[in-house]
C-alpha positions in Angstrom: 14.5 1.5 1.1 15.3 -1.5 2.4 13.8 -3.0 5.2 15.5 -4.7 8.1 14.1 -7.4 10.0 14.6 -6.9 13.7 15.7 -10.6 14.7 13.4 -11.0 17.4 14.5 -13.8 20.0 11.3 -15.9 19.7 10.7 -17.8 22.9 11.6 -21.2 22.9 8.4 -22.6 24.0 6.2 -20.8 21.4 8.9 -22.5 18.4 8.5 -25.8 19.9 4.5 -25.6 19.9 4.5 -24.5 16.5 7.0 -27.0 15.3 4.9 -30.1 17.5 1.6 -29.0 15.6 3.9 -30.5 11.9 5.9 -33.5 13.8 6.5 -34.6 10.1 7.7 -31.4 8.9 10.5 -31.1 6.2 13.5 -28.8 6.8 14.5 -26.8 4.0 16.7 -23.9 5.4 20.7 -24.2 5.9 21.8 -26.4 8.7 22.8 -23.8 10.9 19.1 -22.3 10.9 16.8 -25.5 10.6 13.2 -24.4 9.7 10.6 -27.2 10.0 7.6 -26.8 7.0 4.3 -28.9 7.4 3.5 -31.9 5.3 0.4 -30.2 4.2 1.3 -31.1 0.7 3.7 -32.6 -1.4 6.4 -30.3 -1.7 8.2 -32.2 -4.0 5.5 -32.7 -6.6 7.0 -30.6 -9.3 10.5 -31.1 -8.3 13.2 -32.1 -10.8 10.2 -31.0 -13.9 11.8 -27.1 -14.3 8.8 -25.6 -13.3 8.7 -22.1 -12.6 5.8 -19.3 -10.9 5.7 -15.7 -11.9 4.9 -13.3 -8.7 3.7 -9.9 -9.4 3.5 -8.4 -5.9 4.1 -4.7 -4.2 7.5 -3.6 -3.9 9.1 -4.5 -0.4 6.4 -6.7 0.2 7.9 -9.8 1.5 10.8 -11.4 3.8 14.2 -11.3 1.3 17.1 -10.9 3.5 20.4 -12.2 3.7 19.6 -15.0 6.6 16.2 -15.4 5.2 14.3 -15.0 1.7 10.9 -16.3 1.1 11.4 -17.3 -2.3 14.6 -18.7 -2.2 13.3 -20.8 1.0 10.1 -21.7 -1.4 12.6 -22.7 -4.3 14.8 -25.0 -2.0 11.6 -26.3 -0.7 10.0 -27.1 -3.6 12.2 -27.3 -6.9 10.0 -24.6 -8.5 11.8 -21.1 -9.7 10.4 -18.1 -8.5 10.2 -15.5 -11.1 10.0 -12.4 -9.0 8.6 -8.9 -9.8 7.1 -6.1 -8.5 4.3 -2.8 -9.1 4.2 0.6 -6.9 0.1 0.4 -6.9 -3.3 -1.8 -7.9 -3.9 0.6 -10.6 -0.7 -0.4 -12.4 -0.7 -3.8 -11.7 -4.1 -4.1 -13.1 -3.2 -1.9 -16.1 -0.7 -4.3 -17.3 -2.7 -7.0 -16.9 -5.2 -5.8 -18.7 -3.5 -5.0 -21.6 -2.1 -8.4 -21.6 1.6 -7.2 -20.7 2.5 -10.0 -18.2 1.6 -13.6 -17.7 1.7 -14.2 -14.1 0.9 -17.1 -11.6 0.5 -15.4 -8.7 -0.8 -11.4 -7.9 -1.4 -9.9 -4.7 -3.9 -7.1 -5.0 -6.0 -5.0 -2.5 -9.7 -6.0 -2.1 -11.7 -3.3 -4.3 -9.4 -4.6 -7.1 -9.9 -8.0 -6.6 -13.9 -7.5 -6.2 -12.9 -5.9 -9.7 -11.1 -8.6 -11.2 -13.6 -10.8 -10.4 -16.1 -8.8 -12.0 -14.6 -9.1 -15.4 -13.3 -12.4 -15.5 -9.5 -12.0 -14.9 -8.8 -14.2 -12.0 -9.1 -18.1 -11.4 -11.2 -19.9 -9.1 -8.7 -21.1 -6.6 -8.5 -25.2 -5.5 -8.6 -24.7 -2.0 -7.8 -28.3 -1.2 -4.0 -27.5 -2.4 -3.9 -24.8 0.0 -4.8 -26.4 3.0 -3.0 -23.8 5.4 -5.6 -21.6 4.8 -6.8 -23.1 8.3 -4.8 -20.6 9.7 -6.5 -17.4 8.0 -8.7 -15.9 10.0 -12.2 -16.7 8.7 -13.5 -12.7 9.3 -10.7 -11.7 7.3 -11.5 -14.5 4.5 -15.2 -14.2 3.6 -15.5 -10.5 2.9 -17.3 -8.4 0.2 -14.8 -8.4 -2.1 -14.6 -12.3 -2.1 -18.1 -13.2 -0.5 -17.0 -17.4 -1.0 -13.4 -16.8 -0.3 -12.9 -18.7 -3.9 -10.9 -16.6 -5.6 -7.9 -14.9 -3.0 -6.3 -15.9 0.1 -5.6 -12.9 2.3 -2.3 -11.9 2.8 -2.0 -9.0 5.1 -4.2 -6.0 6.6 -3.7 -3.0 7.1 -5.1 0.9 6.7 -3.9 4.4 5.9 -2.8 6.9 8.5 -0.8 9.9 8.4 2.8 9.6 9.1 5.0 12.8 9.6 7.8 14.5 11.3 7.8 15.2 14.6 10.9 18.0 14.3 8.9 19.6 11.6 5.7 19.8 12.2 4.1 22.4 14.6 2.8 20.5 18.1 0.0 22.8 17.5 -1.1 21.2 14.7 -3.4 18.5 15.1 -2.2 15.5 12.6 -5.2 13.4 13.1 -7.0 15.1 10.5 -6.6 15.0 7.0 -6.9 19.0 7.1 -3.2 19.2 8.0 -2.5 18.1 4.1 -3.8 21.2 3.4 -2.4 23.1 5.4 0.1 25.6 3.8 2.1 26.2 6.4 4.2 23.1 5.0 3.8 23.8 1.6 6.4 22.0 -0.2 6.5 19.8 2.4 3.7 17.5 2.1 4.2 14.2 0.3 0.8 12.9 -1.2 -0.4 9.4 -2.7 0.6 9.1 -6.4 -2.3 6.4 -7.3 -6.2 8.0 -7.6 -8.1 5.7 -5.3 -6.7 6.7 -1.9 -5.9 10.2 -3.1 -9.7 10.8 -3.7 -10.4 8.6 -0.7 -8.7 11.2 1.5 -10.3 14.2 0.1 -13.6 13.0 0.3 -12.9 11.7 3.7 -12.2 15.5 4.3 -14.8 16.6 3.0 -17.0 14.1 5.0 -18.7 11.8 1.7 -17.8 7.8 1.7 -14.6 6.8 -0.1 -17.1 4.7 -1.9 -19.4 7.3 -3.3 -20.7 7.0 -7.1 -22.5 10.9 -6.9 -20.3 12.6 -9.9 -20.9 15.7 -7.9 -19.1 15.0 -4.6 -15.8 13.2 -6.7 -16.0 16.5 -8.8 -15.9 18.6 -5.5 -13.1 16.0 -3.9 -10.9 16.5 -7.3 -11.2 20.1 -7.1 -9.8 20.0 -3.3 -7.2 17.9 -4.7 -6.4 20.6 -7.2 -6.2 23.1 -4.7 -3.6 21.1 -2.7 -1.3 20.5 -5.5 0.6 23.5 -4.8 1.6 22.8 -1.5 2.6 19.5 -3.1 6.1 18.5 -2.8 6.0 14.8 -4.4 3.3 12.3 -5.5 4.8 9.1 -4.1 4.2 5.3 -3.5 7.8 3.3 -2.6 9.7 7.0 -2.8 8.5 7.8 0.2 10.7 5.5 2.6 13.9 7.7 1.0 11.9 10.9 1.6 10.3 10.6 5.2 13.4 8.2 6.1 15.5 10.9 5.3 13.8 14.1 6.7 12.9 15.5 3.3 9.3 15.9 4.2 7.1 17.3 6.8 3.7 14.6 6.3 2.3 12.3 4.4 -0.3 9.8 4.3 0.7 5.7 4.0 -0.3 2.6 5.4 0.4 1.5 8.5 2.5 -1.4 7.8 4.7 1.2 6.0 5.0 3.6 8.6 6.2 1.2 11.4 9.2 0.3 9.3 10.0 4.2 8.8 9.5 4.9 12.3 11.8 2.0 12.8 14.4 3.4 11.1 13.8 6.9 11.8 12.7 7.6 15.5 11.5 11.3 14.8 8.5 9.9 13.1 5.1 9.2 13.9 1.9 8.0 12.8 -1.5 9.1 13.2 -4.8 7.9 12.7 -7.0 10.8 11.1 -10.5 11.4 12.9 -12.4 11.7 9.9 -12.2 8.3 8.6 -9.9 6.0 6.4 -9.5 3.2 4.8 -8.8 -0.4 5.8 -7.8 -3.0 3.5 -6.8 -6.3 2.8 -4.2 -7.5 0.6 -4.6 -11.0 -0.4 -3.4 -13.6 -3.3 -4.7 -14.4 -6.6 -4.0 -16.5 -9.7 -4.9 -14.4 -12.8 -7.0 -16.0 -15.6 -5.2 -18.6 -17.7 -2.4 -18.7 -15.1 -0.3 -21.4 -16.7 1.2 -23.2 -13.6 -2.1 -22.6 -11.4 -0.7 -25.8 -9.1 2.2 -24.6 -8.7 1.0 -21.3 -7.7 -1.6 -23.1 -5.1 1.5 -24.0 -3.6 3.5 -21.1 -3.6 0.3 -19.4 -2.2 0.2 -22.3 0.4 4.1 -21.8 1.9 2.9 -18.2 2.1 0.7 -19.5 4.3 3.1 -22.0 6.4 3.5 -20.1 10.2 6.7 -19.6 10.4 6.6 -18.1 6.6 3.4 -16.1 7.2 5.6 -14.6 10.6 8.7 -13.4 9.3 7.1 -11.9 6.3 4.3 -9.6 8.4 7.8 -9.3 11.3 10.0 -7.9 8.0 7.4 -5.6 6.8 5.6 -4.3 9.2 1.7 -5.0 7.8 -1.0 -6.8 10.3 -1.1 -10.3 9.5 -4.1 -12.7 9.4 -2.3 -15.9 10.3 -3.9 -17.3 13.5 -0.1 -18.8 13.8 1.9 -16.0 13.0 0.3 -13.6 15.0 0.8 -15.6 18.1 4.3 -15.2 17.5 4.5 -12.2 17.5 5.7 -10.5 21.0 2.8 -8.1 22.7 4.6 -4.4 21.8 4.0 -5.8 18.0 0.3 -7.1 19.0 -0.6 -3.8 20.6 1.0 -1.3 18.4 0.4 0.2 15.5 0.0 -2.3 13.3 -3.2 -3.9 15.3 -5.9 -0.8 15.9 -7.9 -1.3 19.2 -12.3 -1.8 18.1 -12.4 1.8 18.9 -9.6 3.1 16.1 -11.2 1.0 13.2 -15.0 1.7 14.3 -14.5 4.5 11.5 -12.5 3.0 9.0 -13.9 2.4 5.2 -13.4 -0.8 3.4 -13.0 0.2 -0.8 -15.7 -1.2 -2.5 -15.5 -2.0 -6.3 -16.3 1.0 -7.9 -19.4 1.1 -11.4 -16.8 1.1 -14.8 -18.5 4.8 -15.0 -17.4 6.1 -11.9 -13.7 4.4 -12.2 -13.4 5.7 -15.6 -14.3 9.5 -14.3 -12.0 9.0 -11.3 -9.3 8.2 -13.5 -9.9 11.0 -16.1 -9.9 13.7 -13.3 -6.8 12.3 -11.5 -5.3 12.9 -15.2 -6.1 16.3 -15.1 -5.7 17.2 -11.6 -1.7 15.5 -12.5 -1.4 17.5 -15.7 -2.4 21.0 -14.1 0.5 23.4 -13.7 1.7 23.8 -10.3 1.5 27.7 -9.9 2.8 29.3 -6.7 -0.7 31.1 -5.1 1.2 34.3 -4.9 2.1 34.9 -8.5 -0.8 35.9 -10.3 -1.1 38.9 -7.8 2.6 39.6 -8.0 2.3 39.5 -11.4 -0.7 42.1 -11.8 1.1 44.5 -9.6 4.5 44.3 -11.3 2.5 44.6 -14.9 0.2 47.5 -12.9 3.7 49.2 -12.3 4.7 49.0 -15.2 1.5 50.3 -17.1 1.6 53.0 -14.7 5.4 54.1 -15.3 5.1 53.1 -19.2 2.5 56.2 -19.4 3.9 58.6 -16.8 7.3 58.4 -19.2 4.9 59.2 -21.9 3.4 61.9 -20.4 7.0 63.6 -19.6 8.2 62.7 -22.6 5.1 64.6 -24.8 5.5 67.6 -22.2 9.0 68.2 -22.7 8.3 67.4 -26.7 5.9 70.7 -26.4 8.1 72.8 -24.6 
């Protein structure tokens, strides 16, 4: 689904304190919409030389609109084609670039696969004097775990996973700030669930009250057995489907990320979004240049107009995630700074950051996502139904019999 940008009326006195921090800027938009970018490098550099970047990034991940679009902006701007393309989760971005399937300039993966990547030698150590906007990321948001010198990704957005669902359909009883409500068969067929392994085993273990981050083969055995069990009351295992589906009323719940679910609830005022009480994740999506990148300049820049205020806003305004652009967040009007995309202290004192998990434990993950995916979905009530019905019939099969030799005697 497509998501629509709400054309905020930004104040005219914030614009103009942006703007007077770049009194050199260079306007690149149409004349009817003049958008001033900073002199913080030479956008020309490459101009006129048919350069081009490949962008592997999530699916409705960035400001493309008909009034605005990020990489059309970045191509006027600069010269350099944008080669555009997209993956549904980190697992399948990663997957093709392990198997050497794509040559890309610029990725934007989650933290646990980044601490991953860096691990085995698939991403480049960035030049952080051609991104000099990174001024503007917040510096709690930059050094992290994953990235402990901030040398190797830029962060892009923020974010966490809540449970989004139906107000119309599901019970006010119910309590959906608890990851028990996905197992819940009261909506059977009505749950939608994640369709990649790490944040499907995250919320099981979550509910079962283990770290997301666990290595014990025991407790992930346990967690992919609860995941077994709920695959019945399974409609869909979804990543972008599930704008179409919750958009559209086909489902009663299911978990997202919070970025996600304010552009549903935008769109679809019945929603709502909780955050469940057991714990979840938060996470940060940030850019990379994969190893042996060839336009790694280039892609500094195209990471460093990502990183350009007004840029940075209207892409975390269009899709809904947190930002962590000093800039772009004061742009933002209060409802937006307040709501769901920014969690008070309190709501993210029990959220998990993903840590990269050993090669073992990854590898047994995967292999019991694989089965849990390949088990047959079999209705709880037929096995029983069956036994009586094949009970019955035993039953009648040697009454008839019976009758049959009795009347034979006779």
């Amino acid at each position: 689904m497509k998501k629509v940008f709400s054309k905020k009326l930004i104040p005219a006195f914030l614009l103009c304190a942006v703007f007077a921090s770049f009194p050199f800027g260079i306007a690149a938009a149409e004349d009817d919409e003049k958008i001033e970018y900073s002199e913080s490098v030479d956008w020309k550099k490459f101009d006129g030389q048919g350069m081009s970047v490949n962008v592997y990034n999530w699916g409705e991940y960035i400001y493309a609109d008909e009034d605005y679009d990020v990489n059309k902006e970045f191509e006027k701007l600069t010269g350099i084609h944008v080669n555009y393309t997209t993956y549904a989760s980190n697992e399948e971005m990663y997957a093709k670039l392990k198997s050497g399937g794509g040559m890309y300039d610029v990725i934007i993966p989650s933290d646990y696969m980044i601490a991953r990547m860096i691990n085995e030698g698939m991403l480049e150590k960035l030049n952080l004097e051609n991104i000099p906007n990174i001024e503007f990321i917040r510096e709690d948001l930059r050094i992290q775990d994953y990235d402990p010198t901030g040398s190797f990704s830029v962060p892009y957005t923020w974010g966490y996973v809540g449970i989004i669902y139906n107000t119309t359909l599901v019970d006010p009883d119910d309590d959906p700030a608890s990851w028990d409500i996905l197992w819940n068969e009261k909506y059977a067929g009505d749950i939608l669930m994640f369709s990649n392994s790490r944040d499907a085993f995250g919320i099981a273990l979550w509910k079962l009250g283990y770290s997301a981050n666990t290595t014990d083969e025991a407790e992930l055995r346990e967690a992919a057995q609860l995941l077994t069990d709920q695959k019945n009351l399974v409609q869909a295992y979804v990543m972008d489907e599930i704008f179409d589906k919750m958009g559209g009323g086909e489902a009663a719940l299911a978990p997202y990320y919070a970025g996600d679910a304010v552009t549903m609830i935008r769109d679809n005022p019945d929603l709502a979004f909780a955050i469940p009480k057991e714990g979840t994740n938060i996470f940060t999506d940030a850019a990379c240049i994969p190893k042996g990148a060839k336009n790694k300049e280039a892609a500094e820049m195209y990471i460093n107009f990502l990183c350009e205020s007004e840029v940075a806003y209207r892409n975390c305004d269009y899709i809904g995630y947190s930002t962590p652009h000093t800039g772009a967040f004061e742009l933002l009007d209060e409802e937006t700074q307040t709501g769901i995309s920014y969690p008070s202290n309190d709501q993210t004192e029990n959220m998990e950051v993903y840590t990269a998990l050993p090669g073992a434990i990854t590898l047994l993950i995967d292999r019991l996502w694989t089965d849990i995916l390949s088990t047959s979905s079999v209705n709880k009530w037929i096995t029983p139904i069956f036994l009586v019905v094949a009970t019955a019939l035993i039953i009648y099969i040697n009454v008839h019999r019976h009758l049959k030799k009795a009347r034979n005697r006779q």
